[in-house]
C-alpha positions as CSV (number, residue, x, y, z in Angstrom):
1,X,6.5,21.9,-41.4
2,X,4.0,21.3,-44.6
3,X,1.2,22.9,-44.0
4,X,-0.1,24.4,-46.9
5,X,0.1,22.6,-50.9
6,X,0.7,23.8,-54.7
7,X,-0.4,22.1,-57.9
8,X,1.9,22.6,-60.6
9,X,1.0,20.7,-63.9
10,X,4.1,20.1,-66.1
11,X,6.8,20.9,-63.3
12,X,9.6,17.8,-64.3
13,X,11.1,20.5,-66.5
14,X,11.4,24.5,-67.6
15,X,9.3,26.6,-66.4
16,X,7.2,24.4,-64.1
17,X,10.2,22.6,-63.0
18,X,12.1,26.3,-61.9
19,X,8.9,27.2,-60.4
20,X,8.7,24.5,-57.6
21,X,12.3,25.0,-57.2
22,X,11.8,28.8,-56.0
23,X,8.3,27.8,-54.4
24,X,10.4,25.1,-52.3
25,X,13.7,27.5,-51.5
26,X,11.4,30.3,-50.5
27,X,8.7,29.3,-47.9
28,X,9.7,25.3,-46.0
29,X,5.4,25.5,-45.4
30,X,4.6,24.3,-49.0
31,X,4.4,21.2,-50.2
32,X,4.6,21.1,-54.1
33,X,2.7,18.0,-56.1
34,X,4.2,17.9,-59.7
35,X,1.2,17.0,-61.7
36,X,3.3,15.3,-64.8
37,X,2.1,12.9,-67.4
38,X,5.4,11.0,-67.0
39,X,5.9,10.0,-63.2
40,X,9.4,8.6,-63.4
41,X,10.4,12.3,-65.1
42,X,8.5,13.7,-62.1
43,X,10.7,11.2,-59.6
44,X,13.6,12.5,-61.2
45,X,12.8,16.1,-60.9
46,X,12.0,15.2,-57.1
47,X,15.6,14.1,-57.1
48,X,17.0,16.9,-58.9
49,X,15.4,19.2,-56.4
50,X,16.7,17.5,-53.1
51,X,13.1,18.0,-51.1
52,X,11.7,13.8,-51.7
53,X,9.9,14.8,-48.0
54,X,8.0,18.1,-49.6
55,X,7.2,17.2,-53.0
56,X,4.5,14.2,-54.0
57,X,4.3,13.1,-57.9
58,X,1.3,12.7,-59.6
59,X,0.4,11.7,-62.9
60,X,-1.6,13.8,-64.8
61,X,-2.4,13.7,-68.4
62,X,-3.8,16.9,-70.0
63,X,-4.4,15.5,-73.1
64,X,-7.2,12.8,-71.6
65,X,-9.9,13.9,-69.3
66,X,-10.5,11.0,-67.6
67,X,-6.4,11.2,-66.3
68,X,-7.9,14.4,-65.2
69,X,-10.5,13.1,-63.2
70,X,-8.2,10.3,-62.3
71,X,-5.8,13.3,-60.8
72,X,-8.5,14.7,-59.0
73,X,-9.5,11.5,-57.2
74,X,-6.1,10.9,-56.1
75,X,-5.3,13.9,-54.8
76,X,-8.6,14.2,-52.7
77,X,-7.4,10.9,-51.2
78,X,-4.1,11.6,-50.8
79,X,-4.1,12.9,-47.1
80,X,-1.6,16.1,-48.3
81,X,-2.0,19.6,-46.5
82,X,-4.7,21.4,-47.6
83,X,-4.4,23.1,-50.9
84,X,-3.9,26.4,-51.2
85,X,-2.8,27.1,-55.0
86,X,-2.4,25.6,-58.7
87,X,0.1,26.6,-61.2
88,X,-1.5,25.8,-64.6
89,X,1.7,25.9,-66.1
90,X,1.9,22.5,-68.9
91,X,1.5,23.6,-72.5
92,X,2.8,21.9,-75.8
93,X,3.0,23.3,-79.2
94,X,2.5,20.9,-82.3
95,X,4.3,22.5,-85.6
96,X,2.9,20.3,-88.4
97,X,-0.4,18.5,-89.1
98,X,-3.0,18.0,-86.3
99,X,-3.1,15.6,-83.3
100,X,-5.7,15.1,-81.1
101,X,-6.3,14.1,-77.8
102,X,-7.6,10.4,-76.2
103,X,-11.3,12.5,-76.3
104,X,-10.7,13.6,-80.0
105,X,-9.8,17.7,-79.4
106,X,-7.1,19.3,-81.0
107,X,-4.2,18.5,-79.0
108,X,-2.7,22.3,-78.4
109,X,-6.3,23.3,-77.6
110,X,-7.0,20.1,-75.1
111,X,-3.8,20.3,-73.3
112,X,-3.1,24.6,-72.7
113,X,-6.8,25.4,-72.2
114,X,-9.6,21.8,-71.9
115,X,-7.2,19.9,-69.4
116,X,-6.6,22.9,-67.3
117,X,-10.2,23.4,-67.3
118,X,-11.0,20.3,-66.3
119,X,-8.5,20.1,-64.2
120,X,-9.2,23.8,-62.2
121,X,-12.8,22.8,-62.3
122,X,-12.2,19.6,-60.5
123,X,-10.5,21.0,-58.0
124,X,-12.1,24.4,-56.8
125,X,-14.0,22.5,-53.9
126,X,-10.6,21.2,-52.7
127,X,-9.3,24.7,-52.5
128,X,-9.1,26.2,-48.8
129,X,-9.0,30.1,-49.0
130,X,-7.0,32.2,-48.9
131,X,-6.1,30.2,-52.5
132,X,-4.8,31.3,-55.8
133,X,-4.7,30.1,-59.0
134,X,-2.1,31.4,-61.7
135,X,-3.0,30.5,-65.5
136,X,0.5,30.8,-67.5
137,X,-0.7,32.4,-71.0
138,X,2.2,34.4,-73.1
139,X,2.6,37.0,-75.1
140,X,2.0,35.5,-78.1
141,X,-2.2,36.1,-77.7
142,X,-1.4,39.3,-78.2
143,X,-1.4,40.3,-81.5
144,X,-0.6,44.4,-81.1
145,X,3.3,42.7,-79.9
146,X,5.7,41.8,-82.2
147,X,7.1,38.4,-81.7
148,X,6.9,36.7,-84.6
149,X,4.1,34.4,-84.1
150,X,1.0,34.2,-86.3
151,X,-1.8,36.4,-85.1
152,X,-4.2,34.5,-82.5
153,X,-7.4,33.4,-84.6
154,X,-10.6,32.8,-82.4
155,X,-13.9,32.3,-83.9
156,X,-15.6,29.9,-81.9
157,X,-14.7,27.3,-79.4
158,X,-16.0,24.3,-81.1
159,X,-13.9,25.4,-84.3
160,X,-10.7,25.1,-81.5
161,X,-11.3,21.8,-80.7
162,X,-13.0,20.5,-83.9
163,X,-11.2,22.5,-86.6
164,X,-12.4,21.3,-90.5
165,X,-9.5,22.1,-91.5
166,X,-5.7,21.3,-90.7
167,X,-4.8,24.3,-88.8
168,X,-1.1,25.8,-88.6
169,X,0.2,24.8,-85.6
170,X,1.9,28.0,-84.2
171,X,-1.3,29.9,-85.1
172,X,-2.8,27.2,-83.0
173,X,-0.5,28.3,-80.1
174,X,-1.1,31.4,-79.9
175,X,-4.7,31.2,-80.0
176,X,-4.7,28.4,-77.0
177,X,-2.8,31.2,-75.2
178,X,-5.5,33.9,-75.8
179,X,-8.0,31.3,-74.3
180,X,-5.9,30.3,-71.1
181,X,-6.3,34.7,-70.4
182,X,-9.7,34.3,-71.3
183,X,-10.5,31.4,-69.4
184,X,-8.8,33.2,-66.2
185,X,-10.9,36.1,-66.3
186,X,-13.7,34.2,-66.6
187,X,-13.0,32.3,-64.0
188,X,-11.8,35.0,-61.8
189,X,-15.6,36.4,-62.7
190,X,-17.6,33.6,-61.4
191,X,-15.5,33.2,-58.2
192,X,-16.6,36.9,-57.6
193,X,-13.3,38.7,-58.1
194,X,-11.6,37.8,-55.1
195,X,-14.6,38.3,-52.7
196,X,-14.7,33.8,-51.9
197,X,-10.9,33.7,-50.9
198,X,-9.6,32.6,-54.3
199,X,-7.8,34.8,-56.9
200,X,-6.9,34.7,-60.2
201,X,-4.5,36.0,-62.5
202,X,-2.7,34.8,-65.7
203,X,1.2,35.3,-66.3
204,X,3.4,35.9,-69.4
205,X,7.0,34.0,-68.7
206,X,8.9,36.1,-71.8
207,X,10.7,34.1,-74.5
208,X,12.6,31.7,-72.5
209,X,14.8,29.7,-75.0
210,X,15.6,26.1,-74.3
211,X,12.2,25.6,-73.2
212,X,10.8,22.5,-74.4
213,X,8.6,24.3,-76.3
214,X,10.9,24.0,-79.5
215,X,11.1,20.1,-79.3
216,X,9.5,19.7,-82.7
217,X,10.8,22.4,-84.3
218,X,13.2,21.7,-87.4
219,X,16.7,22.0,-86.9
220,X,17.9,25.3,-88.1
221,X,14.9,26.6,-85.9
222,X,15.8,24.8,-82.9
223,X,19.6,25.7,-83.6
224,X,18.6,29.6,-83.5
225,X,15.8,28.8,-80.5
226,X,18.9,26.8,-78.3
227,X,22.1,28.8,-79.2
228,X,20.6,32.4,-80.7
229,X,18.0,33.6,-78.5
230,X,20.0,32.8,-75.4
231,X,22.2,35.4,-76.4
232,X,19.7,38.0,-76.9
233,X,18.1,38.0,-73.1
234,X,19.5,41.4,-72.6
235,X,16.5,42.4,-74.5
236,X,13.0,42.9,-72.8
237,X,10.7,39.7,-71.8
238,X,13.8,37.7,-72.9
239,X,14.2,35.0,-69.4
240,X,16.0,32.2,-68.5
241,X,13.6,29.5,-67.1
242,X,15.0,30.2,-63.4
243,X,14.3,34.2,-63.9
244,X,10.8,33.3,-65.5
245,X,9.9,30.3,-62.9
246,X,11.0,32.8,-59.4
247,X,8.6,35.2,-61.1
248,X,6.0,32.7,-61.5
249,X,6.2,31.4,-57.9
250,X,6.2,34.6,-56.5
251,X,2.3,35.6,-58.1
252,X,2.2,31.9,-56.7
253,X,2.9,32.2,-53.5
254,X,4.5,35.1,-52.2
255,X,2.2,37.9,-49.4
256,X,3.1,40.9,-51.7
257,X,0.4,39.3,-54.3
258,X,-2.1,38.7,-51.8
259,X,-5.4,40.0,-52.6
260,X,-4.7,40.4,-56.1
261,X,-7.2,39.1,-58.9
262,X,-8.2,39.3,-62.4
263,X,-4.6,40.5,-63.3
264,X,-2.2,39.7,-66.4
265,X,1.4,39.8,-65.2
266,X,4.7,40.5,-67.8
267,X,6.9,38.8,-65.6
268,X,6.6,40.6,-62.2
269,X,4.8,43.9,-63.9
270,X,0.7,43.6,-63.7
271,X,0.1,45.2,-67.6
272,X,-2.8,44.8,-70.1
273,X,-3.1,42.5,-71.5
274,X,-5.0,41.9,-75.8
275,X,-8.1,43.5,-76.6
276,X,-9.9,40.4,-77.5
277,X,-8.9,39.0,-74.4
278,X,-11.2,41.2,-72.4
279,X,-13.9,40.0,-74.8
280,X,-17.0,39.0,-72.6
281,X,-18.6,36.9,-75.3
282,X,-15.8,35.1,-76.5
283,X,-14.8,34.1,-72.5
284,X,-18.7,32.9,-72.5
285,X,-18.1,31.2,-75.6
286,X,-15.5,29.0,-74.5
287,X,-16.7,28.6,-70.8
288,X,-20.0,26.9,-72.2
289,X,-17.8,24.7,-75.3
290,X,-15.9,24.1,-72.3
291,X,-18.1,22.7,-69.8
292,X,-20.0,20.9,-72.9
293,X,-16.2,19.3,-73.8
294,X,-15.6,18.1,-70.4
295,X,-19.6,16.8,-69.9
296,X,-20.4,19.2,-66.9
């Protein structure tokens, strides 16, 4: 019986997709909503899954607000078992030029950190404690590791969203994922470490290739990403997406994490993670831009 349910935004595919699966074959109390900008690739996910009586599709559009809010509503009026944790697992990485999103931010920046925050935000009076909420990040906001990403650049908050200048997209990346590990311990801060019933923590799924994440990559780049890397995940933080998504479930959902806040995982391994993500200031800095961004 369904007594207890999970957000996961972006689980129609990779990582998010792997995670329900695991949530779902592990524990028959969950019931996983696949928060998805696409329904009818959420329907089909459903299918692909085989659990249409535990899973409920939801659209939900990181890249506009007010399909944030829209998210939020619906879910509060959806009648579902009370929620008890959100994956905030959706990201995107744009290679060339600069996009933005229906409220004018720099797409990478309003989809892997402003939607999430909007969407978290919107949510935390829904949440029933015991709750968690896991904030997928990656290695690549850490600039001391090698893996062949530009260095994270973060000034301010406002210069993420409203950059002057066209910005280089993987740079762009990386620095969204140094703000989804500041934006968890922040978070994890003004929920008082633990001591409400809701805990934090922010996750680093490896290099996972065939993750969508390549999608706009040229072709000899996406050749190597698609056919190359798989062959390397003998190496360390190398995962498939099911290695990567059972991981991610498990900080999810699983009793061995319980009580267990304000924590950066490498897969299953709790590690430290970049300097400047323990930055007080610059987690300030983008908790205010934030709530200004979103108008709260």
């Amino acid at each position: 019986m369904n007594d207890r349910t999970v957000i996961i935004t972006g689980a129609n595919a990779g990582l998010g997709l792997e995670c329900a699966r695991s949530i779902l074959e592990r524990d028959e109390s969950w019931h996983v909503v696949l928060a998805v900008r696409d329904p009818r690739r959420g329907e089909a996910a459903v299918t692909e899954l085989g659990a249409t009586q535990r899973c409920t599709v939801m659209r939900c559009d990181l890249g506009s607000l007010a399909s944030v809010g829209e998210f939020v509503e619906a879910f509060a009026a959806a009648g579902l078992p009370p929620l008890h944790a959100v994956v905030c697992n959706a990201g995107l990485q744009v290679v060339d030029g600069t996009q933005r999103t229906a409220d004018g931010v720099e797409m990478t920046f309003g989809v892997n950190h402003l939607g999430h925050f909007a969407l978290v935000r919107g949510l935390l009076e829904h949440l029933e404690a015991p709750a968690r909420i896991v904030v997928v990040s990656s290695g690549t906001h850490d600039p001391a590791k090698f893996t062949g990403m530009p260095k994270p650049v973060y000034t301010s908050a406002e210069d993420l969203a409203h950059p002057s200048t066209p910005g280089e997209g993987r740079r762009l990346y990386t620095t969204s994922k140094l703000c989804n590990v500041l934006f968890a311990y922040e978070l994890d801060r003004r929920l008082e470490q633990g001591a409400r019933g809701i805990t934090v923590t922010a996750f680093d799924p490896g290099l996972m290739p065939g993750s969508g994440l390549a999608r706009e990559y040229g072709p000899l780049l996406k050749f190597v990403w698609d056919y190359v890397f798989p062959v390397l995940r003998v190496l360390p933080n190398v995962n498939s997406a099911r290695g990567s998504g059972r991981r991610l479930a498990a900080l999810a959902v699983d009793t061995s994490f319980e009580g267990v806040t304000g924590a950066y995982f490498e897969g299953a391994k709790a590690i430290r993670s970049s300097e400047d993500s323990y930055d007080a200031t610059k987690a300030l800095d983008l908790w205010t831009t934030s709530e200004q961004l979103v108008g709260s």
